[in-house]
Each structure stands twice: as structure tokens, then as C-alpha cells.
C-alpha positions in Angstrom: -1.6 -11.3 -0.1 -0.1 -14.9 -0.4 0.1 -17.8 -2.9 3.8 -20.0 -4.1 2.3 -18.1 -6.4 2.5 -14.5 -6.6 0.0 -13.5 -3.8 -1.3 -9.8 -4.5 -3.2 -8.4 -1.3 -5.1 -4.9 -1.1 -5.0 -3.2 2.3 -6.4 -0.1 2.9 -7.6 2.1 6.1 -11.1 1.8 8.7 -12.1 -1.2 9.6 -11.1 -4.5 7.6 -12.2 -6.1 4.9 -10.2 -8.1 2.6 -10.2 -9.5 -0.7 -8.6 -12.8 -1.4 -8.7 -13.5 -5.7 -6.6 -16.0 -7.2 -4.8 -13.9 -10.3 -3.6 -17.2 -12.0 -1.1 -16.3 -14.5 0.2 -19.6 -13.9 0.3 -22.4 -11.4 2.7 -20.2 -9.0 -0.1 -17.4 -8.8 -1.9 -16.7 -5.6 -5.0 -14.9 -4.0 -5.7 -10.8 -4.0 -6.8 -9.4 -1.1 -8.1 -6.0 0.1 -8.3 -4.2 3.4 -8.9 -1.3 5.4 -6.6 -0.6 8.5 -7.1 2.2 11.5 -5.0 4.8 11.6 -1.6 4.3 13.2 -1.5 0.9 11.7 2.1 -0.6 11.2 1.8 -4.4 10.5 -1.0 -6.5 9.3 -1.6 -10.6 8.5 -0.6 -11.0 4.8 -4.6 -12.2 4.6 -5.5 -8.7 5.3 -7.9 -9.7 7.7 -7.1 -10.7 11.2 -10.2 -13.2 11.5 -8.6 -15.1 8.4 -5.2 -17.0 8.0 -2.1 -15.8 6.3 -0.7 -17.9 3.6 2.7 -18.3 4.9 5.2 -16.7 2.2 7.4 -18.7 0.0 10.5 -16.7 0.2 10.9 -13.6 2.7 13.1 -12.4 -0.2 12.0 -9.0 -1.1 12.9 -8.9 -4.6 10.4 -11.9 -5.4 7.7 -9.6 -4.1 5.9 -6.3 -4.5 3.9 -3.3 -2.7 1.8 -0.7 -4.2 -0.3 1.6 -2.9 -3.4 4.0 -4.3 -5.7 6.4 -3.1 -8.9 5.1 -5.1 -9.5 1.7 -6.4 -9.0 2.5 -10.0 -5.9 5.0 -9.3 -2.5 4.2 -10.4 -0.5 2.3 -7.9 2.5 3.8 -6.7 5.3 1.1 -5.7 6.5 1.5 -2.3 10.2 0.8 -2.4 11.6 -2.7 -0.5 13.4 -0.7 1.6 10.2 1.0 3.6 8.5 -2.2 3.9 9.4 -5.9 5.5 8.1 -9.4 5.9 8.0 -8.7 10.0 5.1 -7.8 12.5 5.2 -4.9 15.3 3.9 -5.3 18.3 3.3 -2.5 20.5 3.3 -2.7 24.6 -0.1 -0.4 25.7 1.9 0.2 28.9 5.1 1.4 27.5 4.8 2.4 24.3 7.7 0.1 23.1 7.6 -1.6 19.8 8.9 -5.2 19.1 9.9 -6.1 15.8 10.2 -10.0 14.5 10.4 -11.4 11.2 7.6 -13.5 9.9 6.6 -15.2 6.6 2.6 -14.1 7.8 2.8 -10.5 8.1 3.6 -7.5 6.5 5.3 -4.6 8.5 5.7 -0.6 7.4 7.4 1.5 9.7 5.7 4.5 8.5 2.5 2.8 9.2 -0.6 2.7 6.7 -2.3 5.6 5.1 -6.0 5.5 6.4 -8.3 5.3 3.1 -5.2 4.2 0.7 -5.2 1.0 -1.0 -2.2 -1.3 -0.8 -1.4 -4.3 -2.6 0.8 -6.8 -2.2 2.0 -9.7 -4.4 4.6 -12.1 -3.0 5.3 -15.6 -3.4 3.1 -17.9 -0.9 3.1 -21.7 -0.3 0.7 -24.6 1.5 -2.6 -23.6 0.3 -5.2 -25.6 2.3 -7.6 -28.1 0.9 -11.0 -25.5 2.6 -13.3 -27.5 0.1 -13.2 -30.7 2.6 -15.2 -28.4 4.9 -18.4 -29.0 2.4 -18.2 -33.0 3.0 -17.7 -32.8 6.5 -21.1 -30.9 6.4 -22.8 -33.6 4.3 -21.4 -36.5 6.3 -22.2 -34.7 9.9 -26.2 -34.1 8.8 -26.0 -37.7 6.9 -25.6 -39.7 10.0 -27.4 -37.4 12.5 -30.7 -38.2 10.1 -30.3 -41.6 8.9 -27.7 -43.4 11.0 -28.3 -44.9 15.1 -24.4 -45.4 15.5 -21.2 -44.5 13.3 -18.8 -47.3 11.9 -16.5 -47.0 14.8 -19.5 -47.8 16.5 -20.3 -44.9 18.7 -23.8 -43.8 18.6 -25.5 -40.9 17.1 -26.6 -38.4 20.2 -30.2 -37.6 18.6 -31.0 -41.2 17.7 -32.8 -42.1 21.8 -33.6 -45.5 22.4 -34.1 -47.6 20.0 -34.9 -45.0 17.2 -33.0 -46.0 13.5 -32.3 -42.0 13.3 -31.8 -39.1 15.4 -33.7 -36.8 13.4 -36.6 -37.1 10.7 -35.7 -33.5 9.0 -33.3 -31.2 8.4 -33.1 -27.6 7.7 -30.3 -25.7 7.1 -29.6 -21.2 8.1 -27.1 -19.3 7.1 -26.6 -15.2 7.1 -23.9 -13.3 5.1 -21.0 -15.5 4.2 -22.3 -18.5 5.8 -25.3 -18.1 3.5 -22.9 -18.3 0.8 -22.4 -21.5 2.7 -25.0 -23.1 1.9 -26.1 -22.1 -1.3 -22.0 -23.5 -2.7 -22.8 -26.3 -1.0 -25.9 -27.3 -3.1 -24.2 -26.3 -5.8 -21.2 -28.4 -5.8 -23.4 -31.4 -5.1 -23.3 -31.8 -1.6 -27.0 -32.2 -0.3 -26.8 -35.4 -1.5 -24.8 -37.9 0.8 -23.0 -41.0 -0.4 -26.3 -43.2 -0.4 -27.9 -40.9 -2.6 -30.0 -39.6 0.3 -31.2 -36.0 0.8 -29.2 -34.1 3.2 -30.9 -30.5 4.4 -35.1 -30.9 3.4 -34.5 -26.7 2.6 -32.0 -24.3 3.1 -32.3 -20.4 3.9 -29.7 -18.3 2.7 -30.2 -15.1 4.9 -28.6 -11.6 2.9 -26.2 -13.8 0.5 -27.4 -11.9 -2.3 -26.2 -13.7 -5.0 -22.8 -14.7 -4.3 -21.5 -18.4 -3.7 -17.9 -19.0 -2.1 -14.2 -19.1 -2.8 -13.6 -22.3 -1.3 -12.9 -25.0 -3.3 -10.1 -23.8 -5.1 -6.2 -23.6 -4.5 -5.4 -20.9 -2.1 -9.1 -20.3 -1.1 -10.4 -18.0 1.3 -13.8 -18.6 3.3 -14.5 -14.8 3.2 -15.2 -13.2 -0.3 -17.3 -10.4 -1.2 -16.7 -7.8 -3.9 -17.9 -4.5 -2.6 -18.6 -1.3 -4.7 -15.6 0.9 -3.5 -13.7 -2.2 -2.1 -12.7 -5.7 -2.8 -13.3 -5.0 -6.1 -10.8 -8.0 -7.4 -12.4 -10.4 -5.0 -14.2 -13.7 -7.3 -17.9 -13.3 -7.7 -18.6 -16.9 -9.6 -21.1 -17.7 -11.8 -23.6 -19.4 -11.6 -25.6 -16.8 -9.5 -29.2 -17.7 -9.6 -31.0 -20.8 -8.3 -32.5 -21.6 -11.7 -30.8 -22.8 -14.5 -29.9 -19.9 -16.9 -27.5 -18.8 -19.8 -24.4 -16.3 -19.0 -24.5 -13.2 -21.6 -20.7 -13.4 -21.4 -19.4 -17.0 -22.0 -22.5 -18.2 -23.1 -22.3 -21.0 -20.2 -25.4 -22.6 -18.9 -25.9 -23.3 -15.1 -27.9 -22.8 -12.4 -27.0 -23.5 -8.0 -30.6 -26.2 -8.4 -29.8 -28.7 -10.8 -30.3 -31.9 -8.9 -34.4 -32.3 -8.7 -34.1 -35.4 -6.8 -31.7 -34.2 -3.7 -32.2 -30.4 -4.2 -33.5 -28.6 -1.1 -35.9 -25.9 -0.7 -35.0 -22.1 -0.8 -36.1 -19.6 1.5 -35.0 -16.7 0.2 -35.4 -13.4 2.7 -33.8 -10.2 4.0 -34.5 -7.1 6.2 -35.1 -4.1 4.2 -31.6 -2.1 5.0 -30.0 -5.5 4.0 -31.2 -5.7 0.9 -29.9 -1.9 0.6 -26.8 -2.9 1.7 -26.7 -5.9 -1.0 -28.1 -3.7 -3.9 -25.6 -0.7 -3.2 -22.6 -1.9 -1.3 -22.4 -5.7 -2.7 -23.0 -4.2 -5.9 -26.4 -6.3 -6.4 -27.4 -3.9 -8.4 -24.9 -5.5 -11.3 -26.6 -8.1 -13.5 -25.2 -11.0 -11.9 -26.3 -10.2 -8.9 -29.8 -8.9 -9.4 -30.3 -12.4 -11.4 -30.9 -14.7 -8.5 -33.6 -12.0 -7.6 -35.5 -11.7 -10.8 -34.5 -15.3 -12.0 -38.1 -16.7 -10.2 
């Protein structure tokens, strides 16, 4: 849920996971998101996913937005009429048992609570998306000076570089597992291994059970946790390209590959336990052809 934009968000029931997928129809569309809620669940982020912010809502004016709910992901959605839902949250006091209702532009509140294993979507109208790409160049920058620089141009020095060394460190080598793997293998993609000096920033990377999925980060109302499942999340942006090597997309005919830069690109370790790469095959839907490609790509 969220975007000044519409926002559409997918909640559902046991345990969370959300999907965040910018529907552009225009410039005043936002993310989709989808998650699964405990029962006896009455409010919930507009995210969907407590570990991730909301994008604030435009308007808490109920006719600008819009809630449906379905049993399985390609059901039909039901609307759920304005008047059982509300832009509020509920808290509830363990000790007493009391509820406290407030308004609030971040969450989404149903006083009949949320039907374990059903699928609700929201679309409403969210504003101040946040610039999430910038985290990529603070990367860069961060490995940058602790390998090549002794002190930083306000002068204070770099905490590897002892003595009289030029550098703190002679190499660098960068991990990452699920998400954070996705990390790293957006960040060579966009261009970022190579710092402003044309210098190589990680010597190799290993992506730990990223499959072959990159991040939804540098992009207006991002999220820094995406990942289309097979029975959830199903909206959620899986971007092309997938594999490491340069290669042609069936589909659009586009050509492009996460390793285009010979000169700054790092080395791959590519590796993953053996129920992992179930999980990845099965439940991340690796099995699809744009997943399996950055397996069988070489």
C-alpha cells in the first residue's frame, strides 16, 4: 500500500511478507504490496510488513482509496466497503484487554480483524517516496576510502589505514544472503563497483541464495524488500536483467547482462545450501525462465 500515487498493497494471513510493485498508470501511481497477518489481526503498516516503512498516505479521504480482499491470488477480489475499514491503528493493552484507536496516514485498521489466509489489497493515494537508491553510493564511497584513502577531505582519518600506511585495506570482498544478496548483485549492475576515480571497489562479490533477483530500489516509491513468491507476492517486480552474462530477453528482445564493466567488475561466487536452492527453485519461483537463467547462463 502507498504511493501520491494510488498505492495498492496485498495483505494476507501467517507470518508477513509483503509485496511492494509500482503499478504506474501514471505519475500519481504507487507500490503493491502483499502480506500475511496472524489471526486476530486488526491493524497493519500500510507497507504490510512491520520491518519496512509505510508510505505516509496522501489523503485519509476514503473515497480516493480502495480495499479488496480474495481467498487465492488469482480469485476475484471482493471490495470491502469504506465503512468496515479506516486509515487508523489499534493497539491492544496485554494486561487489560483494552483497544486504543488513533488515526494515522501509516496504517490500515479493520475492526473485524483480517481473515488468516485471505489476500487484501489496498490502493490509496501516498506521498514522499524516499530517494533508497543513494544507499548504493554510500556503499561505493564507504569501501572507496577504506581501500585507497589515509584520511577523508574533512580531514579525519581512515580507521584501517595504521601508521603511515596510504590505505587501510589492500582488498575487498563483499557477502550478502537473501535480500542483501540482491544487494550486491544491483549494485554491480547499476555501476557502482566502480568509485569516482575509476577505481575497483569490492575485488569479488558473493551473493548467498539471491537466486536471480536484483532490487527495487532505485526507483520512485521503492522498497528494499522484494521477492515474488509462487503463491504470494506475486505482483512484486522481478527486473531483468537476471543473469551475470550478457544475454537477449525472449520478450522485449533487450540485451543486458548484471557484468558489463570488464574493467571494474568483480568476481562472483555464486553458492547455496541444498534446501535453499529448493526454496529458490519452488517458493521464489526459480524454476521460471528468468530465474533459472543466471544458473544455466555460465
Amino acid at each position: 500500500m502507498a504511493g501520491r500515487s494510488d498505492a495498492a498493497t496485498e495483505l494476507a494471513g501467517h507470518g508477513c511478507t509483503r509485496c511492494d510493485k509500482q503499478r504506474q498508470r501514471n505519475r500519481q501511481q504507487g507500490p503493491h504490496r502483499d502480506c500475511r497477518r496472524e489471526k486476530g489481526i486488526k491493524s497493519q503498516p500500510l507497507s504490510g510488513d512491520e520491518r519496512v516503512k509505510s508510505y505516509e498516505a496522501a489523503s485519509r479521504n476514503k473515497t480516493q482509496a480502495l480495499l479488496t480482499v480474495r481467498e487465492k491470488s488469482y480469485g476475484q477480489r471482493i471490495t470491502v466497503p469504506s465503512s468496515e475499514w479506516e486509515f487508523a491503528s489499534c493497539v491492544k493493552d496485554s494486561r487489560t484487554g483494552r483497544e486504543t484507536i488513533k488515526p494515522s496516514s501509516e496504517e490500515l485498521y479493520l475492526p473485524s480483524g483480517f481473515k488468516p489466509g485471505h489476500i487484501y489489497e489496498f490502493i490509496y493515494p501516498a506521498k514522499n517516496p524516499l530517494v533508497l537508491g543513494l544507499g548504493f553510493a554510500v556503499v561505493r564511497d564507504l569501501i572507496s576510502f577504506l581501500r585507497y584513502q589515509s584520511k577523508d577531505a574533512a580531514g579525519r582519518a581512515n580507521p584501517l589505514a595504521a601508521g603511515n600506511k596510504a590505505a587501510g585495506i589492500h582488498y575487498a570482498y563483499g557477502w550478502g544472503r537473501s535480500q542483501s544478496g540482491r544487494f550486491l548483485r544491483d549494485f554491480v549492475y547499476h555501476g557502482f563497483n566502480e568509485d569516482e576515480s575509476q577505481r575497483k571497489v569490492f575485488d569479488a562479490i558473493a551473493p548467498h541464495v539471491a537466486g536471480g533477483g536484483r532490487l527495487f530500489l532505485n526507483y520512485e516509491f521503492a522498497r528494499p524488500v522484494t521477492s515474488s513468491q509462487q503463491h504470494t507476492n506475486q505482483l512484486e517486480p522481478e527486473l531483468f536483467p537476471h543473469a551475470y552474462n550478457v544475454l537477449k530477453d525472449a520478450q522485449t528482445g533487450r540485451r543486458d547482462g548484471i557484468l558489463k564493466r570488464p574493467k571494474t567488475d568483480p568476481y562472483v561466487f555464486s553458492h547455496a545450501d541444498f534446501d535453499r536452492v529448493l526454496a529458490e527453485a519452488w517458493v521464489s519461483r526459480a524454476h521460471r525462465r528468468q530465474r533459472a537463467r543466471c544458473h544455466t547462463a555460465g
